[in-house]
C-alpha positions in Angstrom: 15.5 252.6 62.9 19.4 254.3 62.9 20.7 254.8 59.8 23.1 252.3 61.1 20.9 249.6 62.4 20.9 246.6 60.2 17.7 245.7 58.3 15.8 242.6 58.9 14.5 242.0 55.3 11.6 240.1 57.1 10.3 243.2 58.9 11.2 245.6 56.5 8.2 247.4 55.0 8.3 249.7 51.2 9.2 253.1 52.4 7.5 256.0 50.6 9.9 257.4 48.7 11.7 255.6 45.6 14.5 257.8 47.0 14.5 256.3 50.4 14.1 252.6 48.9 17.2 252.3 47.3 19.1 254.4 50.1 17.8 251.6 52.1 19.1 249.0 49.6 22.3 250.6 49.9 22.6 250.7 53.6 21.7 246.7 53.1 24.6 246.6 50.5 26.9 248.4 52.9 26.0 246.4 55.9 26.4 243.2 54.0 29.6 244.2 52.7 28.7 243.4 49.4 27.6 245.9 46.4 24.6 244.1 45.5 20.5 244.4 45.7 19.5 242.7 48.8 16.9 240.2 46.5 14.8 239.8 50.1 14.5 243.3 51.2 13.7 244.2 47.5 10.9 241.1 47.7 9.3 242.4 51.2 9.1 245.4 49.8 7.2 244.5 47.0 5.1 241.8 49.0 6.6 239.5 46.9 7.6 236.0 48.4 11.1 234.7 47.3 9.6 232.0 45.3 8.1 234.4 43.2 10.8 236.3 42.8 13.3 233.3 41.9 10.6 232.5 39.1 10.9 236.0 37.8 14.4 236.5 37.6 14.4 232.9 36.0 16.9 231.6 38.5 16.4 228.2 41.4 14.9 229.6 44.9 17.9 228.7 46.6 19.5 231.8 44.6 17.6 234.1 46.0 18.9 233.0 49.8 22.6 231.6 49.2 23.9 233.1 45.5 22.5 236.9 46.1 25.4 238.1 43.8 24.1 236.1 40.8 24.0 237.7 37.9 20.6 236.9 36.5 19.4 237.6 39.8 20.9 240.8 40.1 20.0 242.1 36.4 16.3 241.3 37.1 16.5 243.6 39.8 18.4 246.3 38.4 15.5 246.1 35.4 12.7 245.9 37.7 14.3 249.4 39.9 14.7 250.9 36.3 10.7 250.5 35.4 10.2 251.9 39.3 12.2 254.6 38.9 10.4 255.7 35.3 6.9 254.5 37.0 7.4 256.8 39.9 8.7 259.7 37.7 5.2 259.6 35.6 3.1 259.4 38.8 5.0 261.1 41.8 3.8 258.1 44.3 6.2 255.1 44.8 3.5 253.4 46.7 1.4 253.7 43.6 4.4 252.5 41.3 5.0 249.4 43.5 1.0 248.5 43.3 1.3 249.0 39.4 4.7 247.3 38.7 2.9 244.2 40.7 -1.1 244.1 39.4 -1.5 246.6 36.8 -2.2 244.7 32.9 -1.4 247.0 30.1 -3.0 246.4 27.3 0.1 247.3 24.3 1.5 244.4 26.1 -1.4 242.0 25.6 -2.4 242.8 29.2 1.0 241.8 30.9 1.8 243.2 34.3 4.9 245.3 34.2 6.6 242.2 36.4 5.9 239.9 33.7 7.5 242.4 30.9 10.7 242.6 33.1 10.8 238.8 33.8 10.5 238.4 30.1 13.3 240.6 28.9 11.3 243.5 27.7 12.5 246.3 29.8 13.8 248.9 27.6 10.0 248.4 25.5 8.5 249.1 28.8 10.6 251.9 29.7 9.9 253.2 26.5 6.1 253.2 27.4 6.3 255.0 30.4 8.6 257.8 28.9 5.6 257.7 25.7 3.0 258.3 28.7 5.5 261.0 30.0 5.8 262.8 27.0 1.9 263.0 26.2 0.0 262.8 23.1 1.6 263.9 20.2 0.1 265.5 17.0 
C-alpha cells in the first residue's frame, strides 16, 4: 500500500510496529480530513468488532460508525494507545502488547484485562503498573 492510498479499515491488519500503527492512524486522520482515531481501523487492528468496542468506550454502536469525533469515543482510544504505547515500551513487541492489552488478567487488578481497566476509567493506575514492571524490583 502507497503511503497515499486510503485504508480500508475492513482489510487493514495490526502492523508490527507501535510506530507504524499510529502513523497509520494518522494517514486515516489525514485522509479523512478529520484529526481523530479512526475507531474501526483501531478495532481491526485489535480484532475487535465495533460492538465491542462501543461497549468499551461506554458509548451506542452507531457511535462508532456515524459520531467518530465523539468524545468519549475518542478519549477511550487515546487511553487505550497510552497503555500500548507503555505495554510496548516494557516488552519491545507491539504484536505481543496488542495480545496482552486484549487477553492478559492481571492479578493487582483482581484479574482484569488491561481493556477492562481502560474501559473502566483506570488508566493512569494501569500505566502506573507498567512503568512499576519497568522500573523493577525495588529494595
Amino acid at each position: 500500500m502507497s503511503a497515499d492510498a486510503v485504508m480500508d479499515p475492513d482489510e487493514y491488519q495490526a502492523p508490527e510496529t507501535y510506530e507504524r500503527f499510529v502513523e497509520d492512524l494518522r494517514r486515516s486522520a489525514t485522509a479523512a480530513g478529520k484529526p481523530i482515531i479512526d475507531p474501526k481501523l483501531f478495532a481491526r487492528a485489535l480484532s475487535m468488532d465495533l460492538q465491542a468496542l462501543a461497549a468499551d468506550a461506554h458509548v451506542h454502536r452507531v457511535t462508532v460508525s456515524r459520531a467518530q469525533g465523539s468524545e468519549k469515543l475518542q478519549g477511550f482510544l487515546r487511553e487505550a494507545l497510552q497503555v500500548l504505547r507503555a505495554a510496548t515500551d516494557i516488552s519491545g513487541d507491539f504484536q505481543q502488547a496488542l495480545f496482552w492489552f486484549r487477553n492478559e488478567p492481571i492479578s493487582t487488578f483482581d484479574y482484569r484485562t488491561p481493556e477492562q481497566l481502560v474501559s473502566e476509567g483506570r488508566t493512569q493506575d494501569l500505566v502506573r503498573y507498567i512503568q512499576a514492571l519497568r522500573a523493577g524490583p525495588v529494595g
